[in-house]
Structure formats: C-alpha cells, structure tokens
FIZA-445312 format. One record per residue (C-alpha): residue number from 1; residue in one letter; chain; x, y, z. Coordinates in nm, 4 decimals. Example, Ala and Ser with C-alpha at 12.3 -4.5 7.8 and 13.67 -1.06 7.14 Angstrom:
<1, a, A, <1.2300, -0.4500, 0.7800>>
<2, s, A, <1.3670, -0.1060, 0.7140>>
This chain:
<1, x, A, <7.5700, 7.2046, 7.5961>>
<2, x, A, <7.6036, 7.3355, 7.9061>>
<3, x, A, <7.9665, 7.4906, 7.8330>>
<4, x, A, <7.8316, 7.6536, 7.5086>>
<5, x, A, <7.5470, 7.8378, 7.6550>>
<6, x, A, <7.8015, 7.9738, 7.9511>>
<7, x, A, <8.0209, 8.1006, 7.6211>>
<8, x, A, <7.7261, 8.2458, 7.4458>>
<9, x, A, <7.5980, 8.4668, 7.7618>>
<10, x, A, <8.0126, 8.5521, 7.8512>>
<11, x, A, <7.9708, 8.6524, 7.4797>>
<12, x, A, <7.6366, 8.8687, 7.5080>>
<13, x, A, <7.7473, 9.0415, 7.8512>>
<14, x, A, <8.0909, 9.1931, 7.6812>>
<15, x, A, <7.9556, 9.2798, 7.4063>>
<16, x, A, <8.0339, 9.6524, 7.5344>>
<17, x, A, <8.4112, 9.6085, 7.6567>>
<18, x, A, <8.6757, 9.7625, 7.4665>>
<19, x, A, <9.0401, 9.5913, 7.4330>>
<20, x, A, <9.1499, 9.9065, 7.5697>>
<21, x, A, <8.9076, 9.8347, 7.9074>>
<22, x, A, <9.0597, 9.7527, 8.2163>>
<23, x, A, <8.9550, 9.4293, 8.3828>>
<24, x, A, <8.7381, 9.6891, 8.6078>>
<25, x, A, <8.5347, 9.8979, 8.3438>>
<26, x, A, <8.4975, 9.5410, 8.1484>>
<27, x, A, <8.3141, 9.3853, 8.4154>>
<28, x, A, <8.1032, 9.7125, 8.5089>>
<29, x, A, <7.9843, 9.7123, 8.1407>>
<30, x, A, <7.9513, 9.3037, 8.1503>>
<31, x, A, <7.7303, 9.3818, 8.4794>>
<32, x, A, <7.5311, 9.6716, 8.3495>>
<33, x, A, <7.4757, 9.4485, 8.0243>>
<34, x, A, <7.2926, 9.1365, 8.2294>>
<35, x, A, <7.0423, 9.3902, 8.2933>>
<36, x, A, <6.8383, 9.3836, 7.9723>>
<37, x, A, <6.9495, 9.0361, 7.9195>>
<38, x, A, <6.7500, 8.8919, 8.2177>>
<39, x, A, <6.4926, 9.1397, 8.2295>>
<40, x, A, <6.4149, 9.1492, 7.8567>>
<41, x, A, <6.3417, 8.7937, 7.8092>>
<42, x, A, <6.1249, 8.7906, 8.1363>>
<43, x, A, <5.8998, 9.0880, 8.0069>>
<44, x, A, <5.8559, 8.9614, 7.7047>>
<45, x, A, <5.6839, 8.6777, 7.8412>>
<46, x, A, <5.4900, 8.8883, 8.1493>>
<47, x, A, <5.4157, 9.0744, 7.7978>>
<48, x, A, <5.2450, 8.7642, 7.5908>>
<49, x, A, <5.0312, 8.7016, 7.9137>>
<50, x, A, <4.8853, 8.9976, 7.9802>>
<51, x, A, <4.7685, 9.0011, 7.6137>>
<52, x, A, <4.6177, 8.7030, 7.6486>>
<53, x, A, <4.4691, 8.7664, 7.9217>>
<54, x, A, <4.2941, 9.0549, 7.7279>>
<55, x, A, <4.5311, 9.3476, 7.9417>>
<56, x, A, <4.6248, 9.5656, 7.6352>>
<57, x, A, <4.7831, 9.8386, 7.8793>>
<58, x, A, <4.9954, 9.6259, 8.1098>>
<59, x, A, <5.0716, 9.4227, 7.8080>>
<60, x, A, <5.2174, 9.7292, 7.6097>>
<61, x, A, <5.4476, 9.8287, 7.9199>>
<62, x, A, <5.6664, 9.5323, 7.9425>>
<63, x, A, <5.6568, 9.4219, 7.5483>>
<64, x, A, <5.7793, 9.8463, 7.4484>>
<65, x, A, <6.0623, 9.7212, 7.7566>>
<66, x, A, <6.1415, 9.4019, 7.5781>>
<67, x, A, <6.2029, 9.6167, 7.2342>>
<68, x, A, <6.3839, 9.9278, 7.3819>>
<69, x, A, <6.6357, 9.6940, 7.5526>>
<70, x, A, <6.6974, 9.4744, 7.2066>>
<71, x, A, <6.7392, 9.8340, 7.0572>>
<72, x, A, <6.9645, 9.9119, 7.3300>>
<73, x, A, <7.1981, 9.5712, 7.3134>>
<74, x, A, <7.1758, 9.6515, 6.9122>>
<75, x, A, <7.3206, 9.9565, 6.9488>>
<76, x, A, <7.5588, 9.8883, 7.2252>>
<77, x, A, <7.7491, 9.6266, 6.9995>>
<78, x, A, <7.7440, 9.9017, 6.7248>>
<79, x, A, <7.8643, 10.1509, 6.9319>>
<80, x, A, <7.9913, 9.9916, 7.2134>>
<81, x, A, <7.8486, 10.3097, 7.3995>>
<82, x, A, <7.7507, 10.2070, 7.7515>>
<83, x, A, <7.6493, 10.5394, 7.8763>>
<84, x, A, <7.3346, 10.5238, 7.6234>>
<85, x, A, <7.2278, 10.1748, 7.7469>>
<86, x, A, <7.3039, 10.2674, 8.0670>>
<87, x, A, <7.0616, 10.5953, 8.0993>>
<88, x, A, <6.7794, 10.3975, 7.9306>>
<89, x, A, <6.7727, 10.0748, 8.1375>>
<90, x, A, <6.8166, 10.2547, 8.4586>>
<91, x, A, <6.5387, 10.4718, 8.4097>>
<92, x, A, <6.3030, 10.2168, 8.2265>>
<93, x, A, <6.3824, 9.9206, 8.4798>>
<94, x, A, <6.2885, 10.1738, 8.7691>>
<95, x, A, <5.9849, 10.3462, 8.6817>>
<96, x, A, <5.7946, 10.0214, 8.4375>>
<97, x, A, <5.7453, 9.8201, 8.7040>>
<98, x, A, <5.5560, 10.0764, 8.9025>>
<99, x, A, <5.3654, 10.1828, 8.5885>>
<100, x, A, <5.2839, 9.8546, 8.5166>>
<101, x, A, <5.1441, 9.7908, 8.8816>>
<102, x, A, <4.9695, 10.0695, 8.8794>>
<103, x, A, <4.8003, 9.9423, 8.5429>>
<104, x, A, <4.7089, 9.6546, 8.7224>>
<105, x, A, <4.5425, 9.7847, 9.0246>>
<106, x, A, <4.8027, 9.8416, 9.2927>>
<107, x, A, <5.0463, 9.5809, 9.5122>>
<108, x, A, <4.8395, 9.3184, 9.5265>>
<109, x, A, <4.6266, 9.3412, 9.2080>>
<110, x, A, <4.9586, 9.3475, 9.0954>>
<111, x, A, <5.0990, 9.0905, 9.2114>>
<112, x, A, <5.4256, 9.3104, 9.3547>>
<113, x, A, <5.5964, 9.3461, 9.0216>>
<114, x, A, <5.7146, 9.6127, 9.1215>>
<115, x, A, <5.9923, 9.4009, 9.2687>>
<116, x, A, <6.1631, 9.4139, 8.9265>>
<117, x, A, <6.2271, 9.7652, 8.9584>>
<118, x, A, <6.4956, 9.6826, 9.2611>>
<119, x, A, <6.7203, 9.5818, 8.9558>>
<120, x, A, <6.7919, 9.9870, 8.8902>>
<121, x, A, <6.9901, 10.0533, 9.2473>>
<122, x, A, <7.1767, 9.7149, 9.2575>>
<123, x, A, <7.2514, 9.7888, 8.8817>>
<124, x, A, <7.3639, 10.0984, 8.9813>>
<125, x, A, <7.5777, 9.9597, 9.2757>>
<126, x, A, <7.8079, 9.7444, 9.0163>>
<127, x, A, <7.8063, 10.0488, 8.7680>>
<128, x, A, <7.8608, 10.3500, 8.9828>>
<129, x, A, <7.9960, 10.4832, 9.3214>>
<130, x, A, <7.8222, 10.3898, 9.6136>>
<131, x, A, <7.7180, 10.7655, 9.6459>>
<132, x, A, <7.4686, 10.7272, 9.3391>>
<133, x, A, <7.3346, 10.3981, 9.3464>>
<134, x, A, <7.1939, 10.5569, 9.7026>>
<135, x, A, <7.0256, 10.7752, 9.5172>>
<136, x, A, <6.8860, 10.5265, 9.2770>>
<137, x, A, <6.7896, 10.3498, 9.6123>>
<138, x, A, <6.6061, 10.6582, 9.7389>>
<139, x, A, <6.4182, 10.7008, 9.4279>>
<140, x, A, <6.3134, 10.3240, 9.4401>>
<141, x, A, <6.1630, 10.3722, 9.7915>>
<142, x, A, <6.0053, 10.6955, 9.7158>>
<143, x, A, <5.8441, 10.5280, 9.4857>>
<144, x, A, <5.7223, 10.2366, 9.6690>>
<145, x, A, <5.5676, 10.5069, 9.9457>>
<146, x, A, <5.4501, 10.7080, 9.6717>>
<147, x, A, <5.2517, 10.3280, 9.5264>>
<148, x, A, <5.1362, 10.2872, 9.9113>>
<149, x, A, <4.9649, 10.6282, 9.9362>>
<150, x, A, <4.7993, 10.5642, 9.6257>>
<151, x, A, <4.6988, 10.1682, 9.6788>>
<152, x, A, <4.4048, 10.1986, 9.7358>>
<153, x, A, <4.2795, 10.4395, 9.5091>>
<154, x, A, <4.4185, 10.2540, 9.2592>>
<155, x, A, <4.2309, 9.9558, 9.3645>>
<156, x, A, <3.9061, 10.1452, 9.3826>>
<157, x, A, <3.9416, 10.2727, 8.9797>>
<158, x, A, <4.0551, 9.9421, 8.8600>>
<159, x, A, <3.7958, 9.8167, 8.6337>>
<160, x, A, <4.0012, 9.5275, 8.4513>>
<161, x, A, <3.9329, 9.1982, 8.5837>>
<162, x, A, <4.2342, 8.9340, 8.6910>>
<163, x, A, <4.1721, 8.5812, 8.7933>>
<164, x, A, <4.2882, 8.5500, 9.1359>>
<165, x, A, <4.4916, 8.2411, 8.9953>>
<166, x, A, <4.6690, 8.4613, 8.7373>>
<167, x, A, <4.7458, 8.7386, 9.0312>>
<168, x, A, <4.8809, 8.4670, 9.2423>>
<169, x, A, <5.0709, 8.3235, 8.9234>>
<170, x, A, <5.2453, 8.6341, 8.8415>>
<171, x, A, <5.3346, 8.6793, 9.2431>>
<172, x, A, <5.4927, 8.3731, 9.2273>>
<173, x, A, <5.6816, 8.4438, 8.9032>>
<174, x, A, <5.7572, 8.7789, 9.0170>>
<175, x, A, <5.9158, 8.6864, 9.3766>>
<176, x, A, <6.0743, 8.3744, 9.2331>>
<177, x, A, <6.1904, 8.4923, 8.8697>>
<178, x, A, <6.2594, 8.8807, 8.9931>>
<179, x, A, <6.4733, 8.8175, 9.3179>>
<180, x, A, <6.6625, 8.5156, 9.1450>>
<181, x, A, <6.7847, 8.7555, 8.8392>>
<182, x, A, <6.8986, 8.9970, 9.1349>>
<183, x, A, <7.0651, 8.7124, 9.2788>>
<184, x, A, <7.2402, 8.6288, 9.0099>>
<185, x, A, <7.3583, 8.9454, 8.9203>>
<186, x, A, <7.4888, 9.0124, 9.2621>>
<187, x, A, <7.6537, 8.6806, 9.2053>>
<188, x, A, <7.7856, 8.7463, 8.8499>>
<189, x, A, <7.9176, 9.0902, 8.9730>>
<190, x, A, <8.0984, 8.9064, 9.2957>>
<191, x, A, <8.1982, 8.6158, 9.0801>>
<192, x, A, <8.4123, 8.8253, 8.8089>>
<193, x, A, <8.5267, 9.0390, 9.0829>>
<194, x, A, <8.6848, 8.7569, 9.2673>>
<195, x, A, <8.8151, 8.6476, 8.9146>>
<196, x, A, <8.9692, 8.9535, 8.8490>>
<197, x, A, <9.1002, 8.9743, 9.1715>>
<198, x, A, <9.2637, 8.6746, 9.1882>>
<199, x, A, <9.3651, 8.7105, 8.8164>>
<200, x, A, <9.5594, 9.0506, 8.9292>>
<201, x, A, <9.7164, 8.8556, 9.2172>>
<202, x, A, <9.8361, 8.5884, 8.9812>>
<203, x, A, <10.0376, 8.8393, 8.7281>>
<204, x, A, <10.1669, 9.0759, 9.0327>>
<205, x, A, <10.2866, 8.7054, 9.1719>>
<206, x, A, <10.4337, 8.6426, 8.8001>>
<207, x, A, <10.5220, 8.9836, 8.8221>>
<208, x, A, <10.7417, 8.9493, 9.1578>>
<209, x, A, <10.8638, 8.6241, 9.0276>>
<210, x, A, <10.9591, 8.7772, 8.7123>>
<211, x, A, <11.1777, 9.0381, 8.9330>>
<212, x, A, <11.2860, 8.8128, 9.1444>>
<213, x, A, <11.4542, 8.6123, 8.8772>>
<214, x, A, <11.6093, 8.8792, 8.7082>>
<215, x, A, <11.7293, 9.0169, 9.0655>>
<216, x, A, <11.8928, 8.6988, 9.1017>>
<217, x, A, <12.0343, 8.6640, 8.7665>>
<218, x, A, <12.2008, 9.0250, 8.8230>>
<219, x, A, <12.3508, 8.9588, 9.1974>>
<220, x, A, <12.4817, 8.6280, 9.0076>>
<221, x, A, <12.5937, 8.8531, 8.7473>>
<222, x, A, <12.7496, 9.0501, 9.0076>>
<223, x, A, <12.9117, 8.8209, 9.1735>>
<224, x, A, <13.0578, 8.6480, 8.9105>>
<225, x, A, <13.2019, 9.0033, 8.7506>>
<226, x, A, <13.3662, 9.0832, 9.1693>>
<227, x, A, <13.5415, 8.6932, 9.1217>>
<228, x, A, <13.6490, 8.7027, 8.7803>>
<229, x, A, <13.9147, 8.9420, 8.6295>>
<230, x, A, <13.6991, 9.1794, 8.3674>>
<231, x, A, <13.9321, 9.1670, 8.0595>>
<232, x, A, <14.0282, 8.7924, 8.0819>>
<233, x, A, <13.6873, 8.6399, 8.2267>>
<234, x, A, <13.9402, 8.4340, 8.4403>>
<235, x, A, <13.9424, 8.4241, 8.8021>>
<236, x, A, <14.0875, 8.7260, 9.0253>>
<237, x, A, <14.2906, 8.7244, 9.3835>>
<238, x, A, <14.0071, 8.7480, 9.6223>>
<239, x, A, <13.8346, 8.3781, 9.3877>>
<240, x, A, <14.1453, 8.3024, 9.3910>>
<241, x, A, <14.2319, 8.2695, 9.8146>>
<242, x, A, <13.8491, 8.1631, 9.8137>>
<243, x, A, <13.9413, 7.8394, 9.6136>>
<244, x, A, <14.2923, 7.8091, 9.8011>>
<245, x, A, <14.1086, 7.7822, 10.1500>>
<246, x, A, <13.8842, 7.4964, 9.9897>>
<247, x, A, <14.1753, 7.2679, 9.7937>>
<248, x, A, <14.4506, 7.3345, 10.1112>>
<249, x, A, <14.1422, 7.2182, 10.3083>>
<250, x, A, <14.0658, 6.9241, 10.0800>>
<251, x, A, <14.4857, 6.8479, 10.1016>>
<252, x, A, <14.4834, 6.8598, 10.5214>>
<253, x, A, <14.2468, 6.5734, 10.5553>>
<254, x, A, <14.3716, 6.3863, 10.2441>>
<255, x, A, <14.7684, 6.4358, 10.3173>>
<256, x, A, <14.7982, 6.6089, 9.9873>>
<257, x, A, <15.0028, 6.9088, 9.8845>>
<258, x, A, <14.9219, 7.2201, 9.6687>>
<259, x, A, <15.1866, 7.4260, 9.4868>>
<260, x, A, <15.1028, 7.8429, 9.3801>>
<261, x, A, <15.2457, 7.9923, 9.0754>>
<262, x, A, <15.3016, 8.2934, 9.0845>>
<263, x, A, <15.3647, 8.3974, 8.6892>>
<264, x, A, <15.5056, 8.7625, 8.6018>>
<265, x, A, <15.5472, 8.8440, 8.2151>>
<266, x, A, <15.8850, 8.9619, 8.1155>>
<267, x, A, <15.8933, 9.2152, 7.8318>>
<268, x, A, <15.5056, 9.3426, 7.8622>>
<269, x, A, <15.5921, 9.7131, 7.9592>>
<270, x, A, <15.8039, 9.7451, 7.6462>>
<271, x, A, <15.4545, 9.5706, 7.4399>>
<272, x, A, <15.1930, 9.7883, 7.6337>>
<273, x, A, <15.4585, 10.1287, 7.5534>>
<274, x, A, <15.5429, 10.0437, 7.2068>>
<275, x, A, <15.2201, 9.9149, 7.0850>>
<276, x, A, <14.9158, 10.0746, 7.2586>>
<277, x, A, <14.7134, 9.9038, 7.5511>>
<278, x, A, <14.4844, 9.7400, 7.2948>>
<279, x, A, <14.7770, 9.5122, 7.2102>>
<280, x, A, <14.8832, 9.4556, 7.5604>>
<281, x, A, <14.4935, 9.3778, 7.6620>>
<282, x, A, <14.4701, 9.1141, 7.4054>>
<283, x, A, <14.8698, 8.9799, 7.4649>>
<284, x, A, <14.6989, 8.9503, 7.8120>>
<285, x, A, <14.3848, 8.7685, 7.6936>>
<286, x, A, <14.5887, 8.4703, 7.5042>>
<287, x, A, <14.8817, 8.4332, 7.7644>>
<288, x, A, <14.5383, 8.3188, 8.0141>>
<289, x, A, <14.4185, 8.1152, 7.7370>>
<290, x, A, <14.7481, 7.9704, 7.6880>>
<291, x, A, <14.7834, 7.8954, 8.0525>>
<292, x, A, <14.4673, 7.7554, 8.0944>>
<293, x, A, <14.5057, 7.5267, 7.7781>>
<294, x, A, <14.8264, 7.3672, 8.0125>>
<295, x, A, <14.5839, 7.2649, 8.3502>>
<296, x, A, <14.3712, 7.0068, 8.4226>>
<297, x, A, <14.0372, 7.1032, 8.4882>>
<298, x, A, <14.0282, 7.1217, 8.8879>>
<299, x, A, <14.3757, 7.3662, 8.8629>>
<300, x, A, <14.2665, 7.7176, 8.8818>>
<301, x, A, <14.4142, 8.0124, 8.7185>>
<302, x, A, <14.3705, 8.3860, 8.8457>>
<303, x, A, <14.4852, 8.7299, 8.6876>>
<304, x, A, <14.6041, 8.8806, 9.0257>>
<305, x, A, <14.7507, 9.2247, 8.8847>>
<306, x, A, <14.8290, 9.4177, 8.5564>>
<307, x, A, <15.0749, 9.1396, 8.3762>>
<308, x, A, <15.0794, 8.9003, 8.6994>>
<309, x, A, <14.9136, 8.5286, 8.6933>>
<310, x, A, <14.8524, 8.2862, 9.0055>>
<311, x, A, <14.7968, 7.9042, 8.9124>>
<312, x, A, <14.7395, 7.6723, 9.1889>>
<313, x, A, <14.7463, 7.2924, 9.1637>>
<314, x, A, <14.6161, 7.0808, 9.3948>>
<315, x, A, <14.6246, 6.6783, 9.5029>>
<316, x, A, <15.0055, 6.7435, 9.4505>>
<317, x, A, <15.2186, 6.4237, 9.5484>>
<318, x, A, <15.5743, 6.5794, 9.4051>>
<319, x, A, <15.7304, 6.8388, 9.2755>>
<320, x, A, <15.7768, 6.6511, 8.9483>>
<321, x, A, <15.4761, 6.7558, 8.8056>>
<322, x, A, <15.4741, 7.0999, 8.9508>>
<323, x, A, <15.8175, 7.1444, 8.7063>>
<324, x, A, <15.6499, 7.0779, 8.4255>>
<325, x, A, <15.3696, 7.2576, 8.4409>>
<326, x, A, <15.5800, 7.5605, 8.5013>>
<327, x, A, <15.8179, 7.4668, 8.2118>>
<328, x, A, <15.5378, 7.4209, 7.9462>>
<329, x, A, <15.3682, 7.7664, 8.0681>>
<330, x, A, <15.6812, 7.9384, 8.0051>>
<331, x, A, <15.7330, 7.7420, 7.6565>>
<332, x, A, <15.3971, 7.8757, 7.6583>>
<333, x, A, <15.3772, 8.1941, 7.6995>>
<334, x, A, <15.7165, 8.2702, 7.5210>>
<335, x, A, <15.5582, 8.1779, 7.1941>>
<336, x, A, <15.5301, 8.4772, 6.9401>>
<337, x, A, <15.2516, 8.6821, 6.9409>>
<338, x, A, <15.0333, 8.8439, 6.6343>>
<339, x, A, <15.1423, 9.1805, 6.5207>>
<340, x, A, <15.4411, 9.1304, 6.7705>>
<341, x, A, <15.8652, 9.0533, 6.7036>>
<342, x, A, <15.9371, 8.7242, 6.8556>>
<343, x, A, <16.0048, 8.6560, 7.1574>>
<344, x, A, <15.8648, 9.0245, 7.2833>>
<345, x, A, <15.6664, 8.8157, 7.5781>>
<346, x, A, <15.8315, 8.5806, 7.8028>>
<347, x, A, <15.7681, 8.4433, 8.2215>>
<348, x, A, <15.9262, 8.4845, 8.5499>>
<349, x, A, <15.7600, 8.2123, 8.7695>>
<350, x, A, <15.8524, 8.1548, 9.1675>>
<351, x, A, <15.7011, 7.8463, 9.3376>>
<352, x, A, <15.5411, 7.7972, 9.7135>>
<353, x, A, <15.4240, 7.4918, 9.8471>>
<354, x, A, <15.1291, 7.4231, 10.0940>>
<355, x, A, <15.2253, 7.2886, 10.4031>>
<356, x, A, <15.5924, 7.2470, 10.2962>>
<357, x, A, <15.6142, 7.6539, 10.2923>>
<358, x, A, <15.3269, 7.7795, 10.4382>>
<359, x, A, <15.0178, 7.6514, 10.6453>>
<360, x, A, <14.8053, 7.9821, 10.5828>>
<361, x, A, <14.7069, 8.1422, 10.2709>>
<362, x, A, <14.8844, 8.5071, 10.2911>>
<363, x, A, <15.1952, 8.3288, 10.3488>>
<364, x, A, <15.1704, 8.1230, 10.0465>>
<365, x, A, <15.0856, 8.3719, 9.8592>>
<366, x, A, <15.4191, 8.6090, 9.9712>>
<367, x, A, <15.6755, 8.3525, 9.9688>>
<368, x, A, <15.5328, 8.2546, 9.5674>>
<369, x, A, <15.5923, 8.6253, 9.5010>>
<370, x, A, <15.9220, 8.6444, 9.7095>>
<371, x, A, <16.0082, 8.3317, 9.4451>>
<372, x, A, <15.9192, 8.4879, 9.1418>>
<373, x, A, <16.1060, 8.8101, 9.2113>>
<374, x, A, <16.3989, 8.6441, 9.2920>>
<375, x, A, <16.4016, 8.4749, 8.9014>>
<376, x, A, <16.3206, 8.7931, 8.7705>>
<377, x, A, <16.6344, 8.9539, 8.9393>>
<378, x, A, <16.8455, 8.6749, 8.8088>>
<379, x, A, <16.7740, 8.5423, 8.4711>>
<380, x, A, <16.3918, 8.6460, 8.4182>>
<381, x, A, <16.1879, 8.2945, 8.1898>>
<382, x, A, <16.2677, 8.0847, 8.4148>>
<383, x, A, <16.1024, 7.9570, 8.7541>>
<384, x, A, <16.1815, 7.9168, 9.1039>>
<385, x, A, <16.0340, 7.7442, 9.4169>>
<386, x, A, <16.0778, 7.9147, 9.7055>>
<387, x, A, <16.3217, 7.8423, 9.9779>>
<388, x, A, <16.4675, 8.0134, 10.2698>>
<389, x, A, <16.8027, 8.1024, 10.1324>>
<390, x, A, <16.6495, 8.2129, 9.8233>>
C-alpha cells in the first residue's frame, strides 16, 4: 500500500517534467510541484473549519487557495507550463497566510498561520538562484514586521469570536502540519538531489568503464597488429624473437633443442612482376596457410620480410623430425597456385639449431639465414642446416 501511494505522489510531483528535462529542471519542477500538493490539501481542511466555525472570511481565503492550486496542477499537466504555476503559488502561498491572519485578528488570534507562508522562499530556494529566493525571503520578513506593527490594531477591530481551544488547535496544526510540509520538502528536494547525484556518478563510472574497455580493447588491438604481420595475420620478427626467448628458455631447463627455419620463396619476383602485387599478396597469404597447416600447434610461424618465412620448433630431440617438416613445407609450398603456371612458387630453406649453433637469439637467427642463402646459391627448393663449412 505503502509502495503505491510513494508511486502515485512520484506520479503527481512530475507531472510537469518534459522527456527532454534534464535530471536538474525535472526535480526543480517535481519540487515546485509539492507545493500545492501539501498546501492544498491542508487549506482545504483549515477551509471546512473556519466555516464551521461560522468564519466566512478566513474560510474563503484558504478554500479560493485550495481551488486556484487544483486549477494550477490542472493546467500544469495540460500544459506542462511551470512558469504559470510557479508565479501563482509563489505569490498566493506568500501573501494568504498573512491575509488570512489578519482576518483572524493578528499572531495570536491567529494562531501564527502565517507560518505557511515560509513555503514561498524555501520554494523559491529549490526553484531559483539563491539571489531570488533572498528576495522572496525579504518579502516574507517584511511582511511579518509589517503584521507586528499592525498586531495590535488588528486585535483591537476584531469582532469575530474564536474559542481559545480552536486558536490553540489551529497553533498546534499550524506549527506541527506547516513546519513538517517544509521539512519534507527540504527533504524531498535533498533526497532527489542526492539521487541524481549519485545517479550521474553511476553513468560517468559506466561511462569511464565504458572507455576504459574500449581503450583496452584498442591497445590489445594494437598490440596484436605491432606482433602480427598485416597481410598474413601471422606472426612477425620482433613476436617472433619474443617467443624464441620463451621456448630456448623452456629447452635450457628441460635439455631440449629448438631448430629455426628460415624459408625464402624461389620464383616470387617473377609472380609479383608478371602478375600484379594482388597475386603475389594472396600467393603470400596461402604459402602461410600452407605452412601452418604442416606444424603442430606450439610451432610458431612468422612472416619476417617481403617473400621470407621463420618457423621455429621446439622440444626438438633430433634432427629427424626437423627434415621432415622442412621437406613437406617445400612439397608444400611448391604446389601450383590459382591463376598461376605450375611450379611458378617453390622454397629455399637453411636450418640453425639452438644450443647446437647458437646460445643467443641474433645468432640463430643469422646462421638460419647464412643456411638458406647458401641453398639458394646452389640448387634453390631444397634445405640446408647450417654448419661451419657451409
């Protein structure tokens, strides 16, 4: 019951806001809208007992307050024009309460309802800049010295009779009913703000999050793009010595050996010269899918120049195996090609071995090339490990 009621009023307060409102001018209008809504109700009933108490003209001053501000809510959610309501509460809610004090004989006659009127400059504090609502403040104490000069000639004319229970009544309902709705619009007004505020908060923090994700995902992007060869999406040299220094690690404390291909294509000027670069990037793209169809899955396989290849194969026990996989990428690679004669494309491959050649990368990496250049001088698709008198 409880929940629905809290809906209801959420409901009645934005009954202004706009979906184009920021979370700002939504709660301003939600704040200036509580106004009536507390107030209206209250009068109406300050209204019913001063008529039955037989006080025609204090009656008339809160009931005409009670139907100006249902006008006023009426129109709003026609509208949705705030300055209107806005105008016409502020003024009413300031100057009624005096009037209707002053009806009743003064501040203690009546019973300090004039209290309610201390809804216009906090009103005006959640509405406007701090500039005006002083100035809705200075009228509300310039009328409160204007009621003391006048208190007690007010209390001489007054000729309508009050039960001293009724005037001590309504000073209880004033004090307790007027400063709690001023409490609770404070709190409504701090309430929201806080909401708001920590609502903003959340979405900048989604926000950042957000960012920071797709920050991440690019420098991942980025980094993967500075390892990996653009055309081929293969490795490239600098991935390449990166995953050398791990595996020749790995072989050190496991007594293992690791043999680099180095592979050169034979015959892929003459492709790139007769045929366009289109041909010779895609000849490109399926001799490193051809290679890498040929290794087991912790090999790795780099594009380390124009038409050169590096494959490097780890938890090596013999050279057996390091033959064969050099064989079957030259088979490989020798196969014909679409839109090419046969056998346009074939592979010069020379051969180092880590620690048998080389304890350090660079060297590994020169004597493999010193190897391959040496089978492309002699016979070209073919291979060669490396050896001194080589």
């Amino acid at each position: 019951m409880l929940a629905i009621a809290k809906r209801c009023l959420e409901a009645c307060v934005n009954i202004g806001s706009l979906p184009t409102d920021s979370e700002t001018k939504r709660l301003k209008k939600a704040s200036l809208t509580m106004v009536p809504l507390i107030i209206g109700p209250a009068a109406l009933v300050w209204g019913l007992l001063y008529l039955y108490l037989d006080h025609y003209l204090s009656a008339s001053i809160p009931l005409s307050y009670s139907l100006i501000s249902l006008f006023n809510l009426w129109h709003l959610n026609k509208t949705k024009d705030i300055v209107f309501l806005q105008k016409t509460q502020m003024i009413l809610v300031l100057l009624l309460p005096f009037f209707l004090m002053w009806s009743l004989g003064g501040f203690a006659l009546g019973s300090f309802v004039m209290i309610w009127a201390f809804f216009a400059p906090i009103a005006a504090l959640t509405y406007e800049d701090s500039d005006k609502a002083l100035s809705w403040f200075h009228a509300f104490m310039s009328l409160v010295v204007i009621s003391t000069l006048i208190d007690q000639t007010l209390i001489e004319n007054h000729t309508t009779f009050m039960p001293q229970i009724a005037v001590e009544l309504f000073f209880l309902l004033n004090i307790s009913v007027g400063l709690s709705g001023i409490y609770y619009l404070i709190k409504y007004f701090i309430d929201q703000k806080e909401k708001n505020a920590n609502t903003k908060l959340e979405a900048e923090h989604e926000k950042l999050l957000e960012t920071s994700a797709q920050l991440e995902k690019a420098n991942e992007k980025l980094k993967y793009r500075a390892h990996h060869d653009e055309l081929t999406d293969i490795p490239n040299r600098y991935l390449l010595k990166e995953e050398l220094a791990r595996i020749t690690a790995y072989a050190i404390r496991h007594k293992h050996s690791v043999a680099l291909l180095f592979i050169d294509l034979d015959g892929f000027k003459a492709v790139n010269d007769n045929y366009g670069h289109a041909k010779g990037d895609e000849v490109l793209q399926t001799v490193a899918s051809r290679i890498k169809s040929l290794l087991r899955k912790e090999d790795i396989i780099a594009r380390i120049g124009g038409d050169e290849f590096a494959v490097a194969i780890g938890t090596l026990s013999d050279l057996v195996y390091v033959e064969k996989v050099a064989k079957r990428i030259i088979k490989e690679i020798s196969k014909d090609y679409e839109g090419l004669p046969a056998s346009s494309v074939g592979a010069s491959i020379g051969i180092s071995i880590f620690p048998e050649h080389a304890t350090n990368i660079d060297s590994l990496f020169n004597y493999a090339d010193k190897a391959m250049y040496s089978i492309k001088k002699s016979s070209k698709n073919d291979f060669m490990i490396y050896s001194e008198s080589a």
